[in-house]
PANURO-298178 format. One record per residue (C-alpha): residue in three letters; y negated, z, x negated. Coordinates in steps of 0.05 Angstrom, whole numbers, plus 5000, padded with zeros to 4 digits. Each point is the difference from the previous one (the first is absolute). Layout:
N
alaYZX;...
This chain:
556
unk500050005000;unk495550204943;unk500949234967;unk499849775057;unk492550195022;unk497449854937;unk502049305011;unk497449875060;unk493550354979;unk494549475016;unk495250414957;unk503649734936;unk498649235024;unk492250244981;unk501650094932;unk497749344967;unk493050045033;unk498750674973;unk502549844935;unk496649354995;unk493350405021;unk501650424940;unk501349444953;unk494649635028;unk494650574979;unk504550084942;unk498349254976;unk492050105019;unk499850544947;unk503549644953;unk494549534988;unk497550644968;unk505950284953;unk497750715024;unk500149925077;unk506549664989;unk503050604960;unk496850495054;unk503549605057;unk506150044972;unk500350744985;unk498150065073;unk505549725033;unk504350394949;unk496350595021;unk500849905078;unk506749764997;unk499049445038;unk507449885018;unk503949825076;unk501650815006;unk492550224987;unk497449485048;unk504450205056;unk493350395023;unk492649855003;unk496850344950;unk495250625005;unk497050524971;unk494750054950;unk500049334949;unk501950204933;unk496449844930;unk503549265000;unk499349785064;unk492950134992;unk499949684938;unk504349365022;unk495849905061;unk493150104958;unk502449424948;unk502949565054;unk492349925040;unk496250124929;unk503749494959;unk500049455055;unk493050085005;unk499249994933;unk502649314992;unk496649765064;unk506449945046;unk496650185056;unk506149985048;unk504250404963;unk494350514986;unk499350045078;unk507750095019;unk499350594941;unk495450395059;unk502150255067;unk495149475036;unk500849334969;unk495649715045;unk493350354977;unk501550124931;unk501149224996;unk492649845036;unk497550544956;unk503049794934;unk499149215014;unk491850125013;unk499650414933;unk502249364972;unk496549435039;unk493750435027;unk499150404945;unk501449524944;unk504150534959;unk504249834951;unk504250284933;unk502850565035;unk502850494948;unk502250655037;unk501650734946;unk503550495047;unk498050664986;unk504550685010;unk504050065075;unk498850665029;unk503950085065;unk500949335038;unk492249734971;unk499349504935;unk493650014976;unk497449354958;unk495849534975;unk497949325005;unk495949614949;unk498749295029;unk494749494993;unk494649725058;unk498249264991;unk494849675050;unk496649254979;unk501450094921;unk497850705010;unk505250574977;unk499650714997;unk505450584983;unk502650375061;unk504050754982;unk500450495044;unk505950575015;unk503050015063;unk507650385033;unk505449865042;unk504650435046;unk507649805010;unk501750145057;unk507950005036;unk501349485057;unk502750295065;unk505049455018;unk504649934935;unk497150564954;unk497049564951;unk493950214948;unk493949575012;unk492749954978;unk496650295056;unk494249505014;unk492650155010;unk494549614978;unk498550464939;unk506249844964;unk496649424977;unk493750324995;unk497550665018;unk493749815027;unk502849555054;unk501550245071;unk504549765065;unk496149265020;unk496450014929;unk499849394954;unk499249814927;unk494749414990;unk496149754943;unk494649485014;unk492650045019;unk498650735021;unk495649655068;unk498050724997;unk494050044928;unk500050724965;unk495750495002;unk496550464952;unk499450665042;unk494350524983;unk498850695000;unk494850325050;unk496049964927;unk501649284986;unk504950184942;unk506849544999;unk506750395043;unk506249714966;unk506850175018;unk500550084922;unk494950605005;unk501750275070;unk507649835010;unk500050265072;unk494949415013;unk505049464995;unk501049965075;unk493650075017;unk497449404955;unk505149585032;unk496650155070;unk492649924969;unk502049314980;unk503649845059;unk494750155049;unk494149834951;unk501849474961;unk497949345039;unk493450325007;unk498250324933;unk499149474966;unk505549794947;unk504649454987;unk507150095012;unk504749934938;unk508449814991;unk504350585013;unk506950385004;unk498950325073;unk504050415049;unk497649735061;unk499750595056;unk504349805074;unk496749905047;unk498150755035;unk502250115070;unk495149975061;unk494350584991;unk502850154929;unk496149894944;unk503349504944;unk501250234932;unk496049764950;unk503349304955;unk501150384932;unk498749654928;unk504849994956;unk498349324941;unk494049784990;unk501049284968;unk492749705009;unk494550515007;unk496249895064;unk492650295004;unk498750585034;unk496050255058;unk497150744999;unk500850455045;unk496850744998;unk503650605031;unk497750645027;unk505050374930;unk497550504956;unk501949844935;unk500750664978;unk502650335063;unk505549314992;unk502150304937;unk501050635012;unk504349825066;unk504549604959;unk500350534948;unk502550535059;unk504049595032;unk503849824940;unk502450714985;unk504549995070;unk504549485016;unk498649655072;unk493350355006;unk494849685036;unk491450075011;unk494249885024;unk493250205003;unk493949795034;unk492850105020;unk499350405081;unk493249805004;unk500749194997;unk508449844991;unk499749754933;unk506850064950;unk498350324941;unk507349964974;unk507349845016;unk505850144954;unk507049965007;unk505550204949;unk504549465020;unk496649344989;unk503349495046;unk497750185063;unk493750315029;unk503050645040;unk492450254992;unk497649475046;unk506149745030;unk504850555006;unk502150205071;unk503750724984;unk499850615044;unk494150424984;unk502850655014;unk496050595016;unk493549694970;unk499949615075;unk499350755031;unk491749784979;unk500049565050;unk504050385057;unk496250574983;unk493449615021;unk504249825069;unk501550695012;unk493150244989;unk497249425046;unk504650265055;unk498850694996;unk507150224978;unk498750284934;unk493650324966;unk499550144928;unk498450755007;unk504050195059;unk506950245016;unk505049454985;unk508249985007;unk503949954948;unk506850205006;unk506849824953;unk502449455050;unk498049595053;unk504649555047;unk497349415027;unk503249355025;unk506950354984;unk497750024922;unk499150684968;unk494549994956;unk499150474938;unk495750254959;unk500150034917;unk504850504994;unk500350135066;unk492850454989;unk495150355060;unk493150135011;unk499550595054;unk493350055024;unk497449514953;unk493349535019;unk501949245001;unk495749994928;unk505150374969;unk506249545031;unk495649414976;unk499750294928;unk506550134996;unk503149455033;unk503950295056;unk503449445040;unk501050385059;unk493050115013;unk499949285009;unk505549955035;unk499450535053;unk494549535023;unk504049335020;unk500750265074;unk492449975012;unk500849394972;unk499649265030;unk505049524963;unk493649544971;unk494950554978;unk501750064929;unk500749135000;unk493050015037;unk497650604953;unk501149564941;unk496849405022;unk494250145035;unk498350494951;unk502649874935;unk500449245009;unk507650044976;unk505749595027;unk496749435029;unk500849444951;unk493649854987;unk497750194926;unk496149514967;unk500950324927;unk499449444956;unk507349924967;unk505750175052;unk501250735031;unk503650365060;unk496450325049;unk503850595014;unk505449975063;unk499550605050;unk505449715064;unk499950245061;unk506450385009;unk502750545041;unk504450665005;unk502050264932;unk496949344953;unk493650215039;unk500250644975;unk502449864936;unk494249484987;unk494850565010;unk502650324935;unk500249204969;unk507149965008;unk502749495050;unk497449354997;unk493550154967;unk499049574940;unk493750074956;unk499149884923;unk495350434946;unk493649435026;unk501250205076;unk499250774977;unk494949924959;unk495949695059;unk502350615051;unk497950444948;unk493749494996;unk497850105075;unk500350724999;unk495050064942;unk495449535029;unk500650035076;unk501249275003;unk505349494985;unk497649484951;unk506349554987;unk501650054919;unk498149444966;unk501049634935;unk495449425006;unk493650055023;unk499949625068;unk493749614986;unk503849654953;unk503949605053;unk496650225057;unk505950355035;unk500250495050;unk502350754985;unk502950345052;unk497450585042;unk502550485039;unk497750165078;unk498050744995;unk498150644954;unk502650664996;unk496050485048;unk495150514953;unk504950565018;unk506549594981;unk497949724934;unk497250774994;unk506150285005;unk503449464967;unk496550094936;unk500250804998;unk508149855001;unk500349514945;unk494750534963;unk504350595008;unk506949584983;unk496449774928;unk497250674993;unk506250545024;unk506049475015;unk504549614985;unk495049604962;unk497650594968;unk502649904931;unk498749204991;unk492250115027;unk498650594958;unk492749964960;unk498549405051;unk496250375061;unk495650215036;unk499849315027;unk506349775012;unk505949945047;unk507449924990;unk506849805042;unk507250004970;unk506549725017;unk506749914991;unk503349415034;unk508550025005;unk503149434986;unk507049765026;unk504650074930;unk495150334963;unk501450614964;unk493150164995;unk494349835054;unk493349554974;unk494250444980;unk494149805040;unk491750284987;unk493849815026;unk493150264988;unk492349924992;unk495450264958;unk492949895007;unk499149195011;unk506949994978;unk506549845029;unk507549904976;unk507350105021;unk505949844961;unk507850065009;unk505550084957;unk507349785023;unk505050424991;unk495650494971;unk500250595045;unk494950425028;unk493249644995;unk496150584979;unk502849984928;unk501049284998;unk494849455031;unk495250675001;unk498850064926;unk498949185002;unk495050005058;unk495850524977;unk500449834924;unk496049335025;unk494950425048;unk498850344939;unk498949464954;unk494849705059;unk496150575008;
């Protein structure tokens, strides 16, 4: 009986393809004496016989599958076999569009491709290659990775495919062309009319790319040849990401454009920023919206101005001012603010599961007790805080005309437990360090005024506005909270040496599969404004606190 079923096993008739897949890859590598050596100790390794195939294979991939798979996509690439590059990846399809434009769009050529060290299933590596447009060549290098990944259906190791295997800059619907920029540089200034390079400032690089993008048909330059990503297309209402630089072949001539930055205030964001990892800031001017700086510690994408993260408990400034305007709260009266609080069928805690008995609403404020907030959501329509945060502080309504792209903010309308949830910046709230900076803006001045990076005048656009002001006695009380909190709470420590004029709000966002919550702070000082967060940094206090008010200092 035993021969017997392993005869009429139908899993054995499989055999040859899976060899000849094996052999196949095998045979790519050998074009390379070390890929072919690799491949074979592979399928010595795995065993690749009839008995161990009987199965689909799972599990985590071990050091030569990794390394099979890696030299199978890399060394194909290498020698400009697109197809088999592509049917190295787990979606042929796109990683043959992909690796056929980098070719024929982008006019690269001379791949040569170092791996660097595996560490888990990722290969690090490098490419060297060369960009030739009309006679016109210039070097290309830059490092890039790649994730092997297992396929569901027969077990196999694949390249995983994204867009940034081929090169990290490049994103889903992004391509690789080289040609005529259409769009001509520009040479961006300082609010001084000194030179911002990305050289200089390196958290700048995104926002350059927007400056030219929106500015450079108008500011006067000639556009040069060019190694591009360009951006897809961005989805109805969104904003497109700025078309990024990456040769310069022929030098166009630039355009200027001056910003609203500080070139000193600039530096010293990037130089605070740079000491976290995934810390993000801003600060600006209450009085008129202008950006005096913008840094980010991780240079490829703009989470200052384009991040949409939940703000935590630094949104409790803005549900404070809707509990004030309804008469449910004052800052120096009796206030709950108990361990727990059910609502919607959620229990909601506080830090450690603390109490205030007797306490005045100032003193939940300062220390951030969620169930202050919470206790409130009953008295509460489902669109107040969404209402609170547009007609007030001119969030959430798509509308920011900042110069470069941004988001807005996002407070949703939701109900039951989210609704609570969203008063404390949890929920669907989304916000990012520029949307704090200008809550934290409007309380110091009274008045929204939309942040700004370029002066409107300079194309004539329109900023936006919001309907209505704070009532005297709400942006009163609003104030003496954010005073006490810098003074005597949570902010306590990070706004030391800073007052008397000054106001403060931290927050601590959770995160699903985080072990640690992002670290959110916003404050004013004087004609001064800032928030910051760090991801996965903890409590925002010690973390985007010491950046926020390291810049109000530095401004004052």
């Amino acid at each position: 009986m035993g021969k017997r079923r392993r005869v009429t096993e139908r899993r054995k008739t499989k055999q040859p393809a899976v060899l000849g897949g094996v052999i196949a890859a095998a045979v790519v590598g050998g074009a390379f004496g070390v890929y072919g050596l690799y491949g074979s100790g592979a399928a010595a390794d795995e065993g690749t016989t009839a008995t161990t195939r009987k199965a689909v294979k799972t599990g985590p991939l071990s050091a030569s599958e990794v390394g099979l798979a890696s030299s199978a996509f890399l060394t194909a690439w290498q020698s400009g076999d697109v197809t088999a590059a592509a049917a190295a990846t787990d979606d042929s399809a796109a990683a043959r569009t992909t690796l056929t434009g980098y070719g024929k769009d982008a006019h690269i050529t001379g791949v040569k491709v170092t791996r660097g060290k595996r560490s888990g299933a990722e290969m690090p590596f490098t490419v060297k290659a060369t960009v030739t447009y009309k006679g016109t060549s210039k070097p290309l290098t830059y490092a890039s990775k790649l994730t092997v990944v297992r396929r569901a259906k027969d077990g196999t190791a694949l390249v995983g495919w994204k867009p940034s295997v081929v090169h990290p800059d490049l994103q889903d619907g992004d391509r690789l062309v080289t040609g005529a920029s259409g769009t001509p540089p520009v040479t961006a200034l300082d609010s001084d009319g000194g030179e911002l390079t990305e050289a200089k400032y390196p958290s700048l690089g995104t926002v350059l790319d927007g400056l030219r993008e929106k500015y450079g048909k108008t500011a006067g330059g000639k556009a040069g040849i060019e190694l591009r990503v360009l951006r897809k297309t961005a989805k109805k209402g969104a904003q497109k990401t700025p078309d990024k630089t990456l040769v310069t072949l022929t030098e166009g001539t630039p355009g200027t454009v001056r910003t609203t930055l500080d070139a000193s205030l600039q530096a010293e964001a990037e130089r605070r920023v740079a000491a976290k990892p995934k810390a993000s800031v801003v600060l600006m001017r209450p009085s008129t919206g202008e950006i005096l700086a913008v840094a980010n510690s991780g240079h490829g994408f703009n989470t200052a101005f384009q991040g949409s993260l939940a703000p935590g408990s630094t949104m409790k400034v803005i549900t404070a001012s809707l509990l004030f305007d309804k008469g449910l709260a004052s800052a120096d009266k009796e206030h709950p603010c108990p361990k727990t609080v059910t609502y919607g069928g959620w229990k909601f805690h506080n830090d450690d599961d603390f109490e205030i008995k007797k306490g005045t609403f100032k003193a939940s404020f300062a220390r951030s007790c969620n169930t202050a907030f919470i206790s409130q959501a009953k008295k509460l329509e489902n669109d107040d805080l969404t209402k609170q945060a547009q007609q007030v502080f001119g969030l959430s309504m798509n509308n920011w005309a900042v110069g470069v792209p941004s988001f807005d903010g996002a407070v949703p309308v939701q109900s039951a437990a989210q609704m609570a949830a969203s008063l404390m910046g949890q929920g669907g709230v989304r916000m990012n360090p520029l949307n704090m900076a200008s809550v934290a803006s409007t309380v110091k001045s009274g008045t929204f005024h939309q942040p700004y990076l370029v002066a409107p005048s300079v194309d004539h656009r329109t900023l936006a506005t919001a309907p209505r002001t704070l009532s005297a006695s709400t942006l009163a009380q609003l104030r003496e909270v954010m005073q006490y909190t810098a003074a005597a709470g949570t902010a306590a420590e990070a706004m030391s040496g800073l007052g008397p004029d000054y106001g403060a709000k931290t927050g601590s966002a959770e995160v699903d599969n985080q072990k640690q919550p992002n670290g959110w702070f916003t404050a004013w000082k004087g004609d001064l404004a800032g928030a910051g967060v760090v991801q996965q940094g903890g409590h925002g206090g010690s973390t985007a606190g010491p950046i926020v008010a390291a810049l109000l200092k530095a401004g004052s």
